[in-house]
Backbone bond lengths (Angstrom), bond angles and torsions (degrees), N, CA, C in turn:
res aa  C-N    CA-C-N  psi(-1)  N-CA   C-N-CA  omega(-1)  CA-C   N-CA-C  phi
1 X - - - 1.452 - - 1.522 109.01 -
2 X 1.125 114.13 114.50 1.712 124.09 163.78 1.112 118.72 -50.38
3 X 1.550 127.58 131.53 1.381 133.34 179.71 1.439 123.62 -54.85
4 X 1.707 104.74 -17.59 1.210 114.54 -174.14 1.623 110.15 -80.08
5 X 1.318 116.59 -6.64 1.515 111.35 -175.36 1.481 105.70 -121.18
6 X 1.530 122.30 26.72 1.368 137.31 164.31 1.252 105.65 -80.62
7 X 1.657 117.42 151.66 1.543 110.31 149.84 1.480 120.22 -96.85
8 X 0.869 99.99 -150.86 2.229 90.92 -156.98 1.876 89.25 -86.15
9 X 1.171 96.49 -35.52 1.828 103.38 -173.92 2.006 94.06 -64.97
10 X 1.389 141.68 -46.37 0.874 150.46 129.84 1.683 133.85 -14.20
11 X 1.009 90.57 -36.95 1.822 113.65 172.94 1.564 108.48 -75.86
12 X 1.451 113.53 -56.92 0.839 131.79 159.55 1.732 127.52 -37.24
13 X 1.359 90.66 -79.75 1.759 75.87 179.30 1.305 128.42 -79.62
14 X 1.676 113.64 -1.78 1.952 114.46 156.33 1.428 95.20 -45.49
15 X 1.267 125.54 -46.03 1.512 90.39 -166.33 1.870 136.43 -118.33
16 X 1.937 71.87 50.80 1.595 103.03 -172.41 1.682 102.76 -99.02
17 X 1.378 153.36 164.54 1.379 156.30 -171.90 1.930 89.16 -88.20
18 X 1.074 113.27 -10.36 1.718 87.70 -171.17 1.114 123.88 -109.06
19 X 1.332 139.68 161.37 1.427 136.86 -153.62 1.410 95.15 -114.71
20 X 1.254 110.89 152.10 1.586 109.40 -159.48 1.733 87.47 -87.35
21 X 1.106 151.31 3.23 1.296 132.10 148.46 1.702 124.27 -62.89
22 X 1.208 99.50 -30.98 1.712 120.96 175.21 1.561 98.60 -73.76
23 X 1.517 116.53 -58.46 1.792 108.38 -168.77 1.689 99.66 -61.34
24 X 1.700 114.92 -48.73 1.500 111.07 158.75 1.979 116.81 -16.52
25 X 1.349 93.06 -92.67 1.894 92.72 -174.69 1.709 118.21 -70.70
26 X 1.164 121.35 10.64 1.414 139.62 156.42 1.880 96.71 -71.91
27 X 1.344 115.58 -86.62 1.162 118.66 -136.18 1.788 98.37 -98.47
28 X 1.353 123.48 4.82 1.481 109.45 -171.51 1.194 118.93 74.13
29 X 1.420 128.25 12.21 1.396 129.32 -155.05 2.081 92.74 -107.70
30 X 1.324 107.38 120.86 1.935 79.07 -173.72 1.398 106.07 -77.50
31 X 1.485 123.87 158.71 1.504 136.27 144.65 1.249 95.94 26.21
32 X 1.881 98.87 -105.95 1.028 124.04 -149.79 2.018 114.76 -56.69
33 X 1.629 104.37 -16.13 1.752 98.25 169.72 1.276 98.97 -69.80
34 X 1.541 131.37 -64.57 1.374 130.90 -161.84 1.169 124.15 -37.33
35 X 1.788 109.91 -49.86 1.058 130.38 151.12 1.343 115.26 -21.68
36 X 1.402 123.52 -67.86 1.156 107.44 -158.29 1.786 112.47 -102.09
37 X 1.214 108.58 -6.39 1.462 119.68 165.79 1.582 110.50 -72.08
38 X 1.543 119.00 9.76 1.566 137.78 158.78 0.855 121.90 -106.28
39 X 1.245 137.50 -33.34 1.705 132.77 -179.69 1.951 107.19 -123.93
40 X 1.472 116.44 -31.93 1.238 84.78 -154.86 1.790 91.02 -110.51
41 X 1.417 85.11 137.04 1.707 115.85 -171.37 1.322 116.64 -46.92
42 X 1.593 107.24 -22.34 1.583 99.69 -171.24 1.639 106.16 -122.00
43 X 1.122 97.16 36.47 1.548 117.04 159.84 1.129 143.53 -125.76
44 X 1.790 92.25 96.63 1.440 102.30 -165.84 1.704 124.30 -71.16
45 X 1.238 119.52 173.56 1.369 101.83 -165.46 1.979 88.56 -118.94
46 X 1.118 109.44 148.70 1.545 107.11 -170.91 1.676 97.85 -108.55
47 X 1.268 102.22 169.84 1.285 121.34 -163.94 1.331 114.83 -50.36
48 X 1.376 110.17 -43.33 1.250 123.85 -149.06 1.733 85.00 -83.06
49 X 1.546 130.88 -46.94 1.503 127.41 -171.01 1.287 107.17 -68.39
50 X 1.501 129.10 -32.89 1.404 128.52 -176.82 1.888 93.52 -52.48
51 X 1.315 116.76 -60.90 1.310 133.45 -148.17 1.485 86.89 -72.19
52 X 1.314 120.80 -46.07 1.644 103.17 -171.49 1.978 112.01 -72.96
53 X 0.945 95.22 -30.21 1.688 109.30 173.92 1.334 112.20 -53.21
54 X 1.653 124.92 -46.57 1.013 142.81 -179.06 1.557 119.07 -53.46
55 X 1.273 91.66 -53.81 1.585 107.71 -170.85 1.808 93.87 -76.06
56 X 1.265 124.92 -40.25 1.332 123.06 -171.19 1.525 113.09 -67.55
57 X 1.700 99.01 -34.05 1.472 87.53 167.51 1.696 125.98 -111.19
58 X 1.545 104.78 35.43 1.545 123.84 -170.77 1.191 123.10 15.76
59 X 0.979 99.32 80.13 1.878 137.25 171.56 1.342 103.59 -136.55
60 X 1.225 119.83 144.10 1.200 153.44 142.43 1.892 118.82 -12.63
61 X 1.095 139.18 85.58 1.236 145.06 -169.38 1.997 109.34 -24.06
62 X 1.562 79.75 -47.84 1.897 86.72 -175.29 1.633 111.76 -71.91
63 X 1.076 95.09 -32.10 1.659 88.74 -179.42 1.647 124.81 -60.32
64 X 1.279 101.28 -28.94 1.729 102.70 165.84 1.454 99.15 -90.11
65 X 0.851 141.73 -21.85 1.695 143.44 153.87 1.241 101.36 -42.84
66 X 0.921 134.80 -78.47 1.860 149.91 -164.99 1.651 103.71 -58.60
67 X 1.120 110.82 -45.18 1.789 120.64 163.76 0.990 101.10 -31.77
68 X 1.657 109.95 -84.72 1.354 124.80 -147.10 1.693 101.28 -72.89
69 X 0.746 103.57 -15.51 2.149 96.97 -165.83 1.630 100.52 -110.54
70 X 1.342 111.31 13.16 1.239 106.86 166.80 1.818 147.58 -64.37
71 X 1.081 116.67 119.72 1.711 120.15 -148.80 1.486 113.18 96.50
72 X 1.291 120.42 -16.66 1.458 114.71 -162.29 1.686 99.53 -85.49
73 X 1.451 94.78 136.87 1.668 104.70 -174.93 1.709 113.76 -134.05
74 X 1.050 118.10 -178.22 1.556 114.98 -156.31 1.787 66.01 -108.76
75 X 1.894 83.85 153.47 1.981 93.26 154.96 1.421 129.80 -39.24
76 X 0.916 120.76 167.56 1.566 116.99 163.63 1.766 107.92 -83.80
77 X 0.949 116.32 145.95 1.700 127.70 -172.50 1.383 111.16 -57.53
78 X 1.414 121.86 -9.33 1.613 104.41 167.33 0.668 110.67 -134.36
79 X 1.916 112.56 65.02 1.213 116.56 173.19 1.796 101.05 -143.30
80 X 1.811 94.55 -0.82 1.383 109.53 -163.63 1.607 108.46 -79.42
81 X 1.171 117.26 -15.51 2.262 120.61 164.22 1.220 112.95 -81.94
């Protein structure tokens, strides 16, 4: 699978040691979510899987936080009324 058809949450754990069958029986998450919290774009990953992912792959909760929300910035202030 080409990196180009990952999502960033996907990006991410290619270049983690675990195989998404392992983050599977780690985190309660089945197959087929992991699966798709890797390739398909309009699957967001919710709080609670970031946090279980995290701990499964012992890192720090924010750091796949900080991944994923990276570049993202608030408006500029006169644009905020």
């Amino acid at each position: 699978m080409g990196k180009e058809t990952l999502t960033k949450l996907g990006l991410y754990l290619s270049k983690k040691p675990l195989s998404q069958a392992k983050l599977s029986r780690r985190t309660g998450i089945s197959k087929d979510r992991i699966s798709k919290l890797h390739i398909d774009i309009k699957s967001k990953p919710s709080i609670e899987e970031i946090y279980l992912i995290a701990l499964a792959l012992e890192v720090k909760y924010n750091e796949i936080v900080e991944f994923l929300c990276e570049g993202l910035k608030l408006r500029p202030e006169e644009e905020w009324d």
